[in-house]
N, C-alpha and C positions, 0 to 999 in steps of 0.2 A: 880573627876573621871568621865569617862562616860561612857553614856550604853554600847557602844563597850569595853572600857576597864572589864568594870564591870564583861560582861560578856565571856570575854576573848577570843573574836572574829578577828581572824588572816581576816585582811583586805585582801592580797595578793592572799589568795584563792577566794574571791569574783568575780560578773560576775558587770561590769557598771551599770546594773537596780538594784545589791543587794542594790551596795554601795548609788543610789539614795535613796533605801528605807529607807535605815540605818541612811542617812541624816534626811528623814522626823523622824524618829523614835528617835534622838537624841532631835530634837526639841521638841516633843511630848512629850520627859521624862524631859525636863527641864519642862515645862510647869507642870507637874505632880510633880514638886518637889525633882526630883531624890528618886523615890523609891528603899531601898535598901534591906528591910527587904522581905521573902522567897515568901510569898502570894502576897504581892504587886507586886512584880516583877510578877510573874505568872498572876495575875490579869492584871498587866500592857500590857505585851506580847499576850496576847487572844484578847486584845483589839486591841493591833497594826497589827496582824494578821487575824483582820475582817474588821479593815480599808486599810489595805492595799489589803487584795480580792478584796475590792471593788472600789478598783483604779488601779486595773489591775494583782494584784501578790505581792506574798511576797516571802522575802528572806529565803529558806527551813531549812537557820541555824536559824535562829528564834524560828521555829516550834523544832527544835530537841534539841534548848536548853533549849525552857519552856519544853520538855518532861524530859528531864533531872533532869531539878530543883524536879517536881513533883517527880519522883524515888530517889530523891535523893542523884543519882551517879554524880550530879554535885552542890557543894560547893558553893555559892556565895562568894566572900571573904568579908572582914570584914572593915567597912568604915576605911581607909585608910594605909589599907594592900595593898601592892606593890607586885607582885607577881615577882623576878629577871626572868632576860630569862637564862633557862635551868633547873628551878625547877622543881618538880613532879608538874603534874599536880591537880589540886584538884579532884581527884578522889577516890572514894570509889568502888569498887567491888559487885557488888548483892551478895545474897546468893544462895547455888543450894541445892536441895534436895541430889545429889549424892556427891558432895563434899564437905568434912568438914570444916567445916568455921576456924578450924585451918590453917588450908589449903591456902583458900583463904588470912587469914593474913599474914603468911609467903611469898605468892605472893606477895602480896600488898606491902609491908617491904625490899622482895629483888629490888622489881621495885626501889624502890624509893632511896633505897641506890644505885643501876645499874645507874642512873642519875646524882646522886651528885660527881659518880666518872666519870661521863661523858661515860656510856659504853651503854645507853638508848637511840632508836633514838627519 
């Protein structure tokens, strides 16, 4: 798996300099071992995102998906978990002080049933 997969990075929205970055940054994660576990990864990404400042710019999905991992509203999957095209995506929902986290599960639950019958864009 690689860190693009890993991190379930739709190439196609990318800009020319992302996908350079992504390059150096896949190289970087072999080199590193392929870290998969939650902090590694995080640790890994701060890292690729101060090397990459300082070579001109990084790619801003980067930045929004080590904030992710940190919050927790994004899943790593699991070494040698495939994720099919059209599944829910690994997400989790925050919680909110106004809304009851019943609530939020029943969202959560209709989404992801709304996609298995293909009715989720």
């Amino acid at each position: 798996m690689t860190l693009t997969e890993t991190l379930q990075l739709k190439e196609r929205f990318l800009k020319f300099e992302d996908m350079r970055a992504l390059d150096y940054c896949e190289a970087r994660w072999k080199e590193a071992r392929e870290p998969t576990e939650r902090w590694a990864i995080i640790n890994f990404l701060e890292r690729m995102l101060r090397e990459l400042k300082e070579r001109g710019g990084y790619p801003k999905v980067l930045l929004l998906r080590k904030k992710e991992i940190q919050r927790g509203t994004y899943v790593l999957p699991k070494a040698g978990e495939v994720q099919a095209a059209g599944d829910a995506v690994n997400y989790k929902a925050g919680s909110h002080p106004q809304i009851p986290a019943e609530w939020i599960r029943q969202a959560e639950q209709e989404f992801i049933h709304g996609k298995k019958r293909g009715l989720g864009t």
